[in-house]
Every structure is written in structure tokens, then in C-alpha cells.
C-alpha positions in Angstrom: 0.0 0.0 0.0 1.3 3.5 -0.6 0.0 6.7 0.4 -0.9 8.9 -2.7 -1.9 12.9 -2.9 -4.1 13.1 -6.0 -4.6 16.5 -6.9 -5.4 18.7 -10.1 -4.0 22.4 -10.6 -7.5 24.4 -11.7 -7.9 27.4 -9.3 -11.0 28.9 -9.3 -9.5 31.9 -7.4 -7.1 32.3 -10.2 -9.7 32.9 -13.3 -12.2 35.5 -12.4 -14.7 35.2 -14.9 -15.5 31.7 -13.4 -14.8 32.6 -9.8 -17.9 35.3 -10.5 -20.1 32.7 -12.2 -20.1 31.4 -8.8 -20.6 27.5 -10.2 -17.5 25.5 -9.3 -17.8 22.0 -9.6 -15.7 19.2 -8.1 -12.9 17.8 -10.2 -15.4 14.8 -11.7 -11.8 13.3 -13.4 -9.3 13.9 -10.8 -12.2 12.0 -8.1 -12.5 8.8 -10.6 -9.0 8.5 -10.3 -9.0 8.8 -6.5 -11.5 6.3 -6.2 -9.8 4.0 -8.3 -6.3 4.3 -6.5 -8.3 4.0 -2.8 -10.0 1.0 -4.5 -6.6 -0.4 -5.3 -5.5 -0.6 -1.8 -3.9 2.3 -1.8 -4.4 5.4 1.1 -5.5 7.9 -1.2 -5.9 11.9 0.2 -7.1 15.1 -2.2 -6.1 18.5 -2.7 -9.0 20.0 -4.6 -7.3 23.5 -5.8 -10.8 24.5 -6.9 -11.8 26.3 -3.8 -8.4 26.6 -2.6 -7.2 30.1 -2.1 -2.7 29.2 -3.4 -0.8 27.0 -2.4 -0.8 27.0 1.2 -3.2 24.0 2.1 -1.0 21.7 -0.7 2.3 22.4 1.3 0.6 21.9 4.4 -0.6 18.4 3.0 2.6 17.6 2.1 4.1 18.3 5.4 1.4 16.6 7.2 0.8 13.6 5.0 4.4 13.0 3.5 2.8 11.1 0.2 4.8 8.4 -1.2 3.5 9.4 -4.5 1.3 13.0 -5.9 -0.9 12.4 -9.1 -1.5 15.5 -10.3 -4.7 14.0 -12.5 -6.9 16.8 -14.3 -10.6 16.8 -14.5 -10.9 15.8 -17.8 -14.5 16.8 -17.9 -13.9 20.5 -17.4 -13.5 21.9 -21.0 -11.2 24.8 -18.9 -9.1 22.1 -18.5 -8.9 21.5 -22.4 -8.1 25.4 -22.6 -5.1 24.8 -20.5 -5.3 28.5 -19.3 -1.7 29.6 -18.6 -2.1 30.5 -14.9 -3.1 27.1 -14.2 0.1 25.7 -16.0 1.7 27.4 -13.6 -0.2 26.4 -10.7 0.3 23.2 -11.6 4.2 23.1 -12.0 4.9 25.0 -8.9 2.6 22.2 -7.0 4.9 19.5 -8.8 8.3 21.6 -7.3 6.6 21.9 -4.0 5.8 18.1 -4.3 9.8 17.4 -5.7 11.3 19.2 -2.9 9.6 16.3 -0.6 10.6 13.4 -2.1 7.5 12.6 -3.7 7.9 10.9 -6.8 5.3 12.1 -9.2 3.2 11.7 -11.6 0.8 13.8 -14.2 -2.0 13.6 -16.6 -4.5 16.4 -18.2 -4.8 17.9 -21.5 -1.8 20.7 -21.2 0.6 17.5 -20.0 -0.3 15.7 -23.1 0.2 18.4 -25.0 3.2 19.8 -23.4 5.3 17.6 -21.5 8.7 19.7 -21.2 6.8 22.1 -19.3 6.1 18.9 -16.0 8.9 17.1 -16.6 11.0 20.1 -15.8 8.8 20.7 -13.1 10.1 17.7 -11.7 7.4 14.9 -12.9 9.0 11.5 -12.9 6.1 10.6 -15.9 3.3 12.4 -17.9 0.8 10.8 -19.4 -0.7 11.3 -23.1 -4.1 10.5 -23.1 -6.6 9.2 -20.0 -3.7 6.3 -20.0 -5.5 4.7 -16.8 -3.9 1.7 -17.7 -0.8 3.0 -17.6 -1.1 5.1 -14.4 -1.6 2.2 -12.6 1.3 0.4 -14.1 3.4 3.1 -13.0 1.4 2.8 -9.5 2.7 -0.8 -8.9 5.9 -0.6 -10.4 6.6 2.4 -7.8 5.3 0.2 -5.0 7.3 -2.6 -5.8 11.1 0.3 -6.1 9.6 3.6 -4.9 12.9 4.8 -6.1 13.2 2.9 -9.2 14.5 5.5 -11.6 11.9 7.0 -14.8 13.6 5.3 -17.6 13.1 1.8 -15.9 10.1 2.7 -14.6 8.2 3.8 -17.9 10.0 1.0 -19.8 7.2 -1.2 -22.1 4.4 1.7 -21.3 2.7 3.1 -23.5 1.3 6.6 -23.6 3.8 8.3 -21.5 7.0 10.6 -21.5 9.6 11.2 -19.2 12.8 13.3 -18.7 15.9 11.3 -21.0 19.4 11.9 -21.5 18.6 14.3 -24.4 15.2 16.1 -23.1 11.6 15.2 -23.6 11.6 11.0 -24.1 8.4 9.3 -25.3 7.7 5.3 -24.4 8.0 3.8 -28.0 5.5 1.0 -26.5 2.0 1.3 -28.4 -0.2 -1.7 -27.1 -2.5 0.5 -24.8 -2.7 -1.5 -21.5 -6.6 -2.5 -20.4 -7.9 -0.1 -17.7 -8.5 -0.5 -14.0 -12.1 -1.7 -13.0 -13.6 1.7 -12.2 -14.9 2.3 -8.3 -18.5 2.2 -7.9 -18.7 5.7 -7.0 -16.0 8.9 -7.6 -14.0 9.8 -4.4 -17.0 12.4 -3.4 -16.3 12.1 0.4 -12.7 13.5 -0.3 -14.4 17.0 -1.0 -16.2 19.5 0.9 -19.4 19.3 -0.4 -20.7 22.1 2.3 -18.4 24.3 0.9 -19.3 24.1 -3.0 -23.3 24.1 -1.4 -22.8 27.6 0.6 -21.2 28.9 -3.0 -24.3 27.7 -5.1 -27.0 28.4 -2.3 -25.4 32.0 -1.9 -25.0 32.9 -5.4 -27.7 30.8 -7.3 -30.4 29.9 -5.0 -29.7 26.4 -5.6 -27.0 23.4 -5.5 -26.0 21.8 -8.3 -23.6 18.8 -8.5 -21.9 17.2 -12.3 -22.2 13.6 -13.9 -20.6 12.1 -17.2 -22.6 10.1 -19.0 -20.0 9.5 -21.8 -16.3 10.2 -22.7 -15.3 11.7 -26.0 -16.9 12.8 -29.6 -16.5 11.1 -32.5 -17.3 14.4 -34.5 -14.4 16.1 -36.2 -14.8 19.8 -35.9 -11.8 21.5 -37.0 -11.2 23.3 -33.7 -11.8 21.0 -31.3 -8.7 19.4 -29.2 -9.0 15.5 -28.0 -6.0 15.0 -26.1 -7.7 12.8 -23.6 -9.6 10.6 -25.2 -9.4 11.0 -29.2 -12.1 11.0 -31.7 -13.9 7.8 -29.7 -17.7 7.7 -28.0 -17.8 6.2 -24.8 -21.0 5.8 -23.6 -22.4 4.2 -20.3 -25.2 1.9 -19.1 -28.1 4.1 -19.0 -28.3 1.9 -15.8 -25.8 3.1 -14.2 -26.4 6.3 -14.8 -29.6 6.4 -13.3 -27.9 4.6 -10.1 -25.2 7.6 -9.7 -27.9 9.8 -9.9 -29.6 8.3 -7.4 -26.8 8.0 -5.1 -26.0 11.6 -5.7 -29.8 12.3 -4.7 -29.4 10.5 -1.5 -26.2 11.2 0.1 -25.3 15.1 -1.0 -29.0 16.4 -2.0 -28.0 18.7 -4.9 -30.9 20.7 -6.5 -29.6 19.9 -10.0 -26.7 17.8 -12.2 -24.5 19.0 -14.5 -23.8 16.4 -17.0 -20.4 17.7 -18.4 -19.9 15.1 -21.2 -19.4 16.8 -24.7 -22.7 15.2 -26.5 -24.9 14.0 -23.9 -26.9 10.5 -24.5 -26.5 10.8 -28.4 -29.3 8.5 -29.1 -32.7 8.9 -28.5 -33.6 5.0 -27.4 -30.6 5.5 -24.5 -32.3 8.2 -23.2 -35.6 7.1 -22.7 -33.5 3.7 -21.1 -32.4 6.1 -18.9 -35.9 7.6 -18.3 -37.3 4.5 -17.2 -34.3 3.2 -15.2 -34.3 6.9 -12.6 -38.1 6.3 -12.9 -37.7 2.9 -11.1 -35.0 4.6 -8.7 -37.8 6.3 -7.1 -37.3 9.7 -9.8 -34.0 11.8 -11.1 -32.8 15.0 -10.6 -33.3 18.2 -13.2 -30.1 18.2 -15.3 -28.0 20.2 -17.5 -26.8 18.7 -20.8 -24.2 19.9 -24.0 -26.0 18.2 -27.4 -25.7 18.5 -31.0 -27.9 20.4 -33.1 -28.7 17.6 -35.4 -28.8 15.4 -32.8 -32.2 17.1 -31.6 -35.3 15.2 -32.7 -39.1 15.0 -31.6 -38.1 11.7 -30.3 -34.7 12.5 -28.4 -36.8 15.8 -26.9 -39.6 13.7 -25.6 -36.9 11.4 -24.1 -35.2 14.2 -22.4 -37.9 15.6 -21.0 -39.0 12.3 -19.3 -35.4 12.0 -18.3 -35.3 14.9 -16.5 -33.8 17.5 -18.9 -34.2 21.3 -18.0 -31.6 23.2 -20.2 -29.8 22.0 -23.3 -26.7 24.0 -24.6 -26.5 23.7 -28.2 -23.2 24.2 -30.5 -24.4 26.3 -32.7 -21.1 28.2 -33.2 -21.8 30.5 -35.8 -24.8 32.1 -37.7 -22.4 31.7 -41.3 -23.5 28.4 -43.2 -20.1 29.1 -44.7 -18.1 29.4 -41.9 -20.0 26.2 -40.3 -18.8 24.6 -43.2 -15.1 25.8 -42.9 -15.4 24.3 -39.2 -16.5 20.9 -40.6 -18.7 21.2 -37.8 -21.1 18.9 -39.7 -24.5 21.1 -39.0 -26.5 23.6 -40.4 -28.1 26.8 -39.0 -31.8 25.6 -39.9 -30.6 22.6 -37.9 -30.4 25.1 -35.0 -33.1 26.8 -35.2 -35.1 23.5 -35.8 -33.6 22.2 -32.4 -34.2 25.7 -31.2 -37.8 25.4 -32.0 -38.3 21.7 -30.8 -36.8 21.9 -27.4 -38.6 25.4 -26.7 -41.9 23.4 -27.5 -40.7 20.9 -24.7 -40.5 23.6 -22.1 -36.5 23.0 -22.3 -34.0 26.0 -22.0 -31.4 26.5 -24.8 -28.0 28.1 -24.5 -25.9 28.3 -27.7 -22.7 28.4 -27.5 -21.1 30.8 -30.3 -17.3 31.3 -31.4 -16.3 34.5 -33.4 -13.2 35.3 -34.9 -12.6 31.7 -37.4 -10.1 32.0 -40.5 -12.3 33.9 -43.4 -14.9 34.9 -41.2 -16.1 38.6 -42.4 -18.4 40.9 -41.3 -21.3 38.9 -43.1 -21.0 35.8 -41.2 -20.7 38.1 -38.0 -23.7 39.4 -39.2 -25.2 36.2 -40.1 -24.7 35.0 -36.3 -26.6 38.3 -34.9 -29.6 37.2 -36.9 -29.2 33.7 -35.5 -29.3 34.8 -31.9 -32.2 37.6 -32.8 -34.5 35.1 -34.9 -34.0 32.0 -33.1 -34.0 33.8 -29.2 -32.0 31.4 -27.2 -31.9 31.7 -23.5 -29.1 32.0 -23.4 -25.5 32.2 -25.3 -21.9 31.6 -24.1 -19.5 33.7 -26.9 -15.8 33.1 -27.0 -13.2 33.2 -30.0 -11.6 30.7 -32.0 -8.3 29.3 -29.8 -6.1 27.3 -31.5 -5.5 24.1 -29.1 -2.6 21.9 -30.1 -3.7 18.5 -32.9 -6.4 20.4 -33.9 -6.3 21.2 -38.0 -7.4 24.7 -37.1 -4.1 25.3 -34.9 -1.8 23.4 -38.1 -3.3 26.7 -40.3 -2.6 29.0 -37.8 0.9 28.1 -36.3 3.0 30.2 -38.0 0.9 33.2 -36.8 1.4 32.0 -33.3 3.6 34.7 -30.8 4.8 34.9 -27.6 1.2 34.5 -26.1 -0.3 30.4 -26.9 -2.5 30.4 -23.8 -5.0 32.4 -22.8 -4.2 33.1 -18.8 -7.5 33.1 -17.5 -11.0 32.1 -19.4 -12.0 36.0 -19.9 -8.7 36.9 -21.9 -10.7 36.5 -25.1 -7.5 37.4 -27.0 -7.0 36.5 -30.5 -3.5 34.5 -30.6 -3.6 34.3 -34.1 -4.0 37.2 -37.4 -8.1 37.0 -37.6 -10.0 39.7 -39.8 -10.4 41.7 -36.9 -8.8 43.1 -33.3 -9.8 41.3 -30.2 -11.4 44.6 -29.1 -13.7 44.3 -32.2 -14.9 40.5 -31.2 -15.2 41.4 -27.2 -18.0 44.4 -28.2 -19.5 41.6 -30.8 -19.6 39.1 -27.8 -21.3 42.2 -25.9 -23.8 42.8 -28.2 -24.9 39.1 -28.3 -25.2 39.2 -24.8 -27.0 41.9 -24.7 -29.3 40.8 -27.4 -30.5 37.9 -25.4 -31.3 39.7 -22.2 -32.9 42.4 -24.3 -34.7 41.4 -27.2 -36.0 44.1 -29.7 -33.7 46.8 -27.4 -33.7 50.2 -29.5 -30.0 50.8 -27.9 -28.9 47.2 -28.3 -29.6 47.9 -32.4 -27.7 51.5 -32.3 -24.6 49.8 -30.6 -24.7 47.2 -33.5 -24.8 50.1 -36.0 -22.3 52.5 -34.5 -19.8 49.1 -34.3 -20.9 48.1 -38.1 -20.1 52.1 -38.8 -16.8 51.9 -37.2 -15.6 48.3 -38.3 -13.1 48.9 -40.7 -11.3 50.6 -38.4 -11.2 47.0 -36.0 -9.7 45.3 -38.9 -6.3 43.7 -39.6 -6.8 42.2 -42.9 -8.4 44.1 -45.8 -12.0 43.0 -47.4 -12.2 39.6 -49.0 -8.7 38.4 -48.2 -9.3 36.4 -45.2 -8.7 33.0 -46.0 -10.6 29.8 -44.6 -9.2 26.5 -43.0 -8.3 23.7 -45.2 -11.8 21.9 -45.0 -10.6 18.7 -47.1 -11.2 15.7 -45.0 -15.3 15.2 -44.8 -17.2 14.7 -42.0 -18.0 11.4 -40.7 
């Protein structure tokens, strides 16, 4: 048995867009692999940066618990994560130095490590994984408990999915066979978090307490922006059963008013939701839930399901009002596909968000305009606007590259800074994002309209490329 620190490096104190939201989650990822580890024998404590204010408590941990091992595991689920927001980089190497100077050996996994593994392993990580790599992490678990100092070249040797620090730099396991998983725990490590704390956040800001599921791991859509560091272009999807079961346990033991189901397409057919309909109906009822979905994914059929399920809000990725820059995207969807699923789930008595990216290669001020009407005609409840980032593997960030500076991250999830040469100046994109705000919490607003025209006035004067010459992503490899 060895005793393990799992921990992941997302601060809500250091992004302050989020820390006003005033909706922090737990780490859904980070606790999965905590459960796993504790179900393995091993004595397994948290550091849960989330609600942390630095990094006083993890030292303190440290000195108190002296881990054999620190897993600095990621919650995969959180698309921040995915982001990798620079500050949190940061946080997370310093924890690793903290960790180093204690003996510790160490080991890390998220979407940044994959991408970037120079940036932990001169932290002082003994092995960073590409990928989930569950299989491997707990290869790496045993081997350490067998030679806790066995040294990284030996103790990554015949693994796949997983660098370490050679002779020459950055080393990558040439093994490939991916090793099976662990049998997940029945449950994520929720005891290992303050519940009461993330409660008195929710209850004081929102009224309510909401708690976050995954139903599902992965897309097997292709969108040209999208990053899949963790788990590729695969669907993992579990038994509807099982769902229902979490749920239930969820409802029992930590009473949340609501669930945030975090995967990236929620339930993706229509027969497993209504499974799942009928399996919390026989646990005595669900909970009112939250869900991310696909605009052609949306049915008569799937929004019947939902609402039996439970569903109260859906946020759609609509992305853009432009059926030319959707195309550019390969995002595989059509506006009328939004506003269809627009329509249907507004019949059902089912909130919509749409999520909505400006700033794409070849975008112009059509398709910005294009995306106004969208939000104006179609009148979702809401709308979550950001700008195109370009995240490592992704085709979009092989067109962009070149463009790239000094700045690859955004620091903090309100930067909203263009990190590559768009049509137009960040400041031109933040007062679009504005305006779409604005547009939703005041429909038909006389002053909302003059903004739009005094910004449409004043646009060539936002813009870094002349008219016409913005050129689209390569969009040659079809949809699925």
C-alpha cells in the first residue's frame, strides 16, 4: 500500500470570470481516479485547488501527509481544463516543485501535460501521461510500489502513452499496445471533497445546489477546432443503468438541486435516453439536469426522451450564424438545424444556451452578421460567446501556427484574445460578444440595435486584414 496525494491544478481563485459565475464544480476526473487508486489498496488523500485560495493547504498536505506518491490528475471533464489557461500551467508546475522538494515521486495527466510535457517534466514529474492512459497510471502505481525509487527510464519502460525526462530532453515510451484499464470504483472519491463548501457557493449565489455527472467520454465528430487530447475522436457511452444509479446515489447522500452532466454530447441516441428515463423512474425519480447536445442530434423523439429524463436546459453548439463558416469548421450542422432544435426543445419547455465562437479564418463581417440574426430570430436563452483558440492537434491550430507569438494560452478564461492574425482586433470581437449578450437579455432593445450600427459604422477601423482576403481553413477531410 502506498499513500498517494491526488490533486489537479484548476484554481477557481485564479480565473475571475469563473470565480464570479459562482458555479464551481468538483474535479469529476481527478475524483474517478482517486476512487480507483483508494479501490486499489492504496491510502489515497485530495487536494481540490478549486476552492483553494494558493498553495498554502498543498504544502501543508505535504508536510502533514508526507505522500509516497502526488498524481496531479486533471478533471478531464472541465472543458477549462482542455483550454489549458496559462495560470493554471503554472499552478500546476509549482505544485509538482513543491511536491519534488519532498521526495515525492510524481506523476501527471491532463490535456496541457499531453500536449506539453517539457513544461512537468522540468517541473520535476517522474512521468506524464498522453491521453486518459488509466492503464498505464496504474502500471506506474505498482511498479513504484514494488522500487519507490526505481528510476523513470526503468520505470516507464514497455508503457505506452507516456513521456519522461531522458538523457537528451523530452523522451516518449516507444511501446504502443495500450494497457486495459483498472475496474472503475462504484462511485468517484466524493467524500474526499467539501461538499458544504461548493453548497454555501451555489445556495449564496444561485439559489440552488448543483452537483456534475458524465454520462459519456469523447466525440467522434471532427470539428476543426476542437482538441482531443484525452480521449481521441472515440464515444464512450455508459449503461443508462448506471447512470440512473449515480444519480440516485448523488440524490441520497449530497442532495444537490440539480446535475451538470459535463460530457461533450450527452446520450447521443434517443432509445438511451428514454433507457435512462425508465431506469431513474424505477430509482424512485432523477434529478433536473443540465446537458451539451448537438444540433442535429435534436429530434421529436430524443426531446420527448429528455424531457422524461429529467432535462431542463440543453446548450447547443451552434457556433456560428455563417453556413459558410460552419462549413469551414467541418462542424457537420446547419443553421436551420439550430433553429429547428431551437424550436423543438422550446416546444418541450427545455431551455437553450448556444454556445457561439467569433473570430474563425475567413470569417467577415457577413457571417458576423449572419450570427446576430441567428441569436435575434432564433432567441436562445441564453449564449456563451468566445473566439476561435487554437489548441494543439487540432487542424485549425496546423493553419494557424506560423501566426502564433509569444502568447499560446490564454491566462485566464476572460482573456478573449486572438493568438492568431483573424479579420479583426480582439477589441472588435469582445464588443460583438457584448452585443450578443446583450441581445439575449434584451430582445428588440432600440440601444442594443444603435450599438450594433455604430460598431458596423466603425468596423473597418477593428480590422487587420483588408476586405475579402481572409482566407478559410483547409476543409478537405469530410465529415464522418
Amino acid at each position: 500500500m502506498l499513500s498517494i496525494l491526488v490533486c489537479h491544478s484548476y484554481f477557481l481563485d485564479f480565473d475571475q470570470k469563473q470565480k464570479q459565475r459562482a458555479k464551481p464544480y468538483p474535479p469529476l476526473a481527478t475524483l474517478q481516479v482517486a476512487a480507483m487508486l483508494r479501490a486499489a489498496g492504496h491510502e489515497v488523500s485530495l487536494f481540490d485547488a478549486m476552492l483553494a485560495d494558493d498553495y498554502l493547504r498543498f504544502e501543508r498536505l505535504l508536510d502533514v501527509l508526507h505522500p509516497q506518491i502526488v498524481v496531479l490528475y486533471e478533471d478531464n471533464y472541465n472543458f477549462l481544463s482542455k483550454m489549458c489557461l496559462g495560470r493554471m500551467r503554472r499552478a500546476g508546475c509549482e505544485m509538482l516543485t513543491l511536491a519534488r522538494r519532498r521526495g515525492a515521486r510524481l506523476i501527471v495527466g491532463g490535456s496541457d501535460a499531453s500536449d506539453a510535457p517539457g513544461e512537468y517534466l522540468a517541473a520535476g514529474a517522474d512521468a506524464v501521461l498522453h491521453g486518459e492512459a488509466l492503464g498505464t497510471l496504474f502500471a506506474l502505481v505498482d511498479r513504484l510500489e514494488t522500487d519507490l525509487a526505481m528510476p523513470s527510464p526503468r520505470l516507464v519502460e514497455g508503457l505506452p502513452d507516456v513521456s519522461f525526462a531522458g538523457t537528451s530532453g523530452v523522451s516518449r515510451s516507444k511501446a504502443t499496445t495500450r494497457l486495459p484499464e483498472p475496474a472503475a470504483a462504484p462511485q468517484p472519491a466524493w467524500d474526499l471533497v467539501d461538499i458544504a463548501r461548493y453548497r454555501r457557493i451555489w445556495q449564496r449565489a444561485h439559489g440552488y445546489f448543483s452537483l456534475n455527472m458524465a454520462a459519456s467520454r469523447g466525440c467522434s465528430f471532427r470539428c476543426n477546432w476542437c482538441a482531443k487530447p484525452i480521449w481521441g475522436n472515440q464515444y464512450l457511452q455508459r449503461p443508462a443503468r448506471e447512470i440512473a444509479a449515480e444519480m440516485s446515489h448523488l440524490r441520497r447522500h449530497y442532495r444537490p438541486d440539480h446535475i451538470w452532466f459535463a460530457d461533450d454530447i450527452f446520450g447521443f441516441r434517443a432509445d438511451w435516453v428514454q433507457e435512462l428515463a425508465a431506469a431513474l423512474a424505477d430509482n424512485g425519480g432523477g434529478l433536473p439536469f443540465t446537458i451539451q447536445m448537438r444540433a442535429d442530434l435534436v429530434s421529436t423523439r430524443m426531446t420527448d426522451a429528455l424531457v422524461a429524463a429529467g432535462c431542463r436546459e440543453v446548450w447547443i453548439g451552434a457556433e456560428s450564424g455563417s453556413q459558410r463558416i460552419l462549413d469551414a469548421m467541418n462542424k457537420g450542422t446547419t443553421v436551420e438545424q439550430t433553429h429547428e432544435s431551437r424550436r423543438l426543445l422550446r416546444a418541450a419547455g427545455i431551455r437553450v444556451g448556444f454556445f457561439l465562437q467569433l473570430g474563425y479564418l475567413g470569417e467577415e463581417l457577413e457571417d458576423v452578421l449572419a450570427t446576430r440574426r441567428l441569436v435575434e430570430e432564433a432567441r436562445p436563452d441564453d449564449v456563451g460567446v468566445s473566439v476561435s483558440y487554437p489548441l494543439p492537434g487540432t487542424r485549425f491550430y496546423e493553419a494557424v501556427k506560423q501566426q502564433l507569438g509569444s502568447k499560446t494560452h490564454w491566462q485566464e478564461s476572460s482573456d478573449l484574445e486572438m493568438m492568431f492574425e483573424g479579420t479583426y482586433r480582439s477589441e472588435f470581437y469582445r464588443a460583438v460578444r457584448n452585443l450578443l449578450h446583450d441581445a439575449v437579455v434584451q430582445p428588440d432593445s432600440a440601444d442594443v440595435a444603435q450599438r450594433w450600427n455604430t460598431l458596423i459604422a466603425n468596423e473597418p477601423a477593428y480590422r487587420i486584414v483588408p476586405p475579402g482576403t481572409a482566407l478559410l481553413a483547409d476543409n478537405s477531410r469530410a465529415h464522418p
